[in-house]
Residue, then its C-alpha position, 0 to 999 in steps of 0.5 A: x500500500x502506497x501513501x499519498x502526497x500532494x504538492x505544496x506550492x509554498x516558497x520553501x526556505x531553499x528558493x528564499x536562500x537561492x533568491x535572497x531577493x524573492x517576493x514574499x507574495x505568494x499566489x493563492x493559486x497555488x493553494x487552489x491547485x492544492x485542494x483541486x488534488x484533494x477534490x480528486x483524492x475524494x472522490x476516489x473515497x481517500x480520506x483528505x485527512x490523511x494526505x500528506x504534503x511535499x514542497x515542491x521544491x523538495x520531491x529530490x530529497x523526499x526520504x519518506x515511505x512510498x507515495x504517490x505524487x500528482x504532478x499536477x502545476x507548474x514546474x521550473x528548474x534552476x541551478x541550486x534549486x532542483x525538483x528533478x530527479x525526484x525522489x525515488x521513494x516517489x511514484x510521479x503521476x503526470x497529469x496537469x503537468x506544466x514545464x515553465x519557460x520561467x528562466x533557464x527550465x528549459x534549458x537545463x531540462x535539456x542540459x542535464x537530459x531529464x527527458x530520460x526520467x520521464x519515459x518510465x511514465x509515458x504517456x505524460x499528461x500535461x496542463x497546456x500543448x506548449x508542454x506537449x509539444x516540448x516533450x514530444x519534441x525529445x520523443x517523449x509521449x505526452x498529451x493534453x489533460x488539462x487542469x484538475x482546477x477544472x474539477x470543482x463542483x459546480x454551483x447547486x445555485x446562481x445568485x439572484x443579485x449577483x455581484x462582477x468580480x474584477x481579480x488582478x487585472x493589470x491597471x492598463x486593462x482595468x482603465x480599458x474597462x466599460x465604464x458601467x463595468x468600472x463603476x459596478x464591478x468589485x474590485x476586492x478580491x486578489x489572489x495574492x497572499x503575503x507569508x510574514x517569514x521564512x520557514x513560513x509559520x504553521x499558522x499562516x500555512x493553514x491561513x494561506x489554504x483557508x484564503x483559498x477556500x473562502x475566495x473559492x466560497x465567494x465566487x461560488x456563492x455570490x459571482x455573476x461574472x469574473x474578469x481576470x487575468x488569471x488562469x486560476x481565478x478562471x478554471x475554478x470559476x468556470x467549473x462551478x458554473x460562472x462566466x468568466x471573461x479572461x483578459x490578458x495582456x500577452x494571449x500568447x503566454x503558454x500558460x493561458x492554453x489551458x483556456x483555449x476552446x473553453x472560453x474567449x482569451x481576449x487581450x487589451x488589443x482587442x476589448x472592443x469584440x469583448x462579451x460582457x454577458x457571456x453565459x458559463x461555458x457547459x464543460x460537463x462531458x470535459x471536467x468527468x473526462x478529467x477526473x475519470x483520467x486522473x482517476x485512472x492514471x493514480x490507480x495504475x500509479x497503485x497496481x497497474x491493473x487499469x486500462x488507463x489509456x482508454x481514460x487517455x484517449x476519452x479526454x484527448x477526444x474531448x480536448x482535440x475538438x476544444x481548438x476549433x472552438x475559440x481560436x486564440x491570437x497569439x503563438x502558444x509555443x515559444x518557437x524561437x526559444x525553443x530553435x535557440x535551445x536545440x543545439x544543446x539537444x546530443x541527439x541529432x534526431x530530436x534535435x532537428x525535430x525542435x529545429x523543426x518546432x522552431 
């Protein structure tokens, strides 16, 4: 019998003696991307209570018993800051998985070949096709799963009166805003989070999870509408069955993919075509594809004994169809970085294919 673990998406005090300069703003995101992986542990009749928790900078030096980890979230690489390789006393479970273009990850995920660890794994499920797109391009198997944020309960009700919520849009955007939509919308709600030190203290851990179950609370019970920037104000919401507009100042941001063919991904260029009364997009079929998936890729992590592929070919039947719903302006994956980094590739075959990509 194997434990389980989710990820932590805190700072942990080895990125604060990496970067004495960091921020102590945190994104209450993360947190939501924490009970996302408990909302699928639920529903698979795993007592949350008994989940334990792994930074996610610390999965190389876990020493704990066997367990299985979700790699569900977003993953970047730096020198003295290593999530890869991780421990082997984890079993990873790739789905919602996101490699960042943050830094030099990228780079360093092909300098140090880290592609190799993934194949045990195949195929791999990601958050966004820029992170497929960049494993196939090592001949790693990968495809589209979305993200497990998508998963929520929707809202047994909508509120009568309603309230729009503007959450941290840049200042250009909000200036950009209709009018009656500057004048009525609430303004209130930020998912930024600010921890007082390092280690962080037990106490503002448990605050920092409870800020994301009451603004997860506030949405649900009282939103009409969302405006925002952020991927996880908008996933959330729109699995609980609110409309959401999502404006941003680059669509071309490879993290935003997840969006594309769920809802419009608008920029600060093009408000003038702006929706302000969309009605919640129906994802029903797409968030029982994701959980059935993330199901069935944590049992066979378990025992081997699920068909998970068929999970797999399910999902990718619904996310194949998503593109041709709301194309996005923008390049999703970032061609000329990808063509800088192919020389450091050893492999001549796979290094003409990101030349290719490129």
């Amino acid at each position: 019998m194997f434990s389980y673990l989710s990820i932590d998406y805190k700072l942990s005090t080895e990125d604060i003696r990496c970067h004495p300069d960091i921020s102590s703003l945190s994104n209450i995101g993360d947190a939501i991307q924490n009970l996302a992986v408990e909302n699928i542990y639920r529903k698979m009749g795993v007592e949350t209570a008994s989940l334990g928790r792994i930074n996610r900078a610390e999965i190389a030096d876990y020493h704990g018993p066997k367990c299985i980890v979700p790699m569900q979230g977003w993953f970047r690489i730096e020198e003295g800051l290593p999530c890869f390789p991780w421990s082997r006393s984890i079993i990873p479970v790739f789905i919602g998985f996101h490699l960042s273009t943050h830094r030099s990850t990228r780079e360093l995920f092909i300098r140090h070949g880290y592609h190799n660890l993934f194949a045990p794994y195949e195929p791999i499920g990601c958050r966004d096709r820029d992170t497929v797109a960049f494993l196939e391009s090592f001949g790693v198997q990968a495809y589209f799963s979305g993200c497990l944020t998508l998963t929520f309960d929707k809202r047994p009700t909508t509120p009568k009166d309603g309230r729009v919520y503007a959450v941290d849009l840049h200042e250009k955007i909000v200036d950009a805003l209709p009018p009656s939509i500057r004048r009525d919308a609430d303004f209130s709600l930020t998912h930024k989070f600010s921890f007082s030190a390092y280690p962080i203290p037990p106490d503002e851990v448990a605050q920092f999870e409870q800020a994301a179950r009451n603004i997860l609370a506030t949405y649900r019970e009282s939103a009409s509408l969302v405006i925002t920037s952020r991927i996880h104000v908008a996933m959330p919401c729109i699995a609980m069955g609110i409309p959401v507009v999502f404006i941003t100042r680059d669509v071309g941001d490879e993290r935003f993919d997840v969006l594309k063919g769920i809802v419009p991904l608008y920029s600060i260029r093009n408000m003038s075509s702006v929706n302000w009364r969309p009605k919640a997009p129906d994802i029903d079929s797409l968030k029982e594809a994701i959980i059935h998936n993330a199901i069935a890729q944590i049992r066979f992590a378990e025992n081997g004994g699920v068909d998970r592929l068929s999970a797999i070919e399910k999902l990718s039947a619904l996310t194949n169809r998503l593109e041709d719903i709301y194309p996005t302006h923008g390049i999703m994956i970032k061609r000329k970085a990808l063509s800088a980094l192919a020389n450091l590739v050893p492999n001549k075959k796979f290094r003409r294919k990101i030349k290719r990509i490129g």
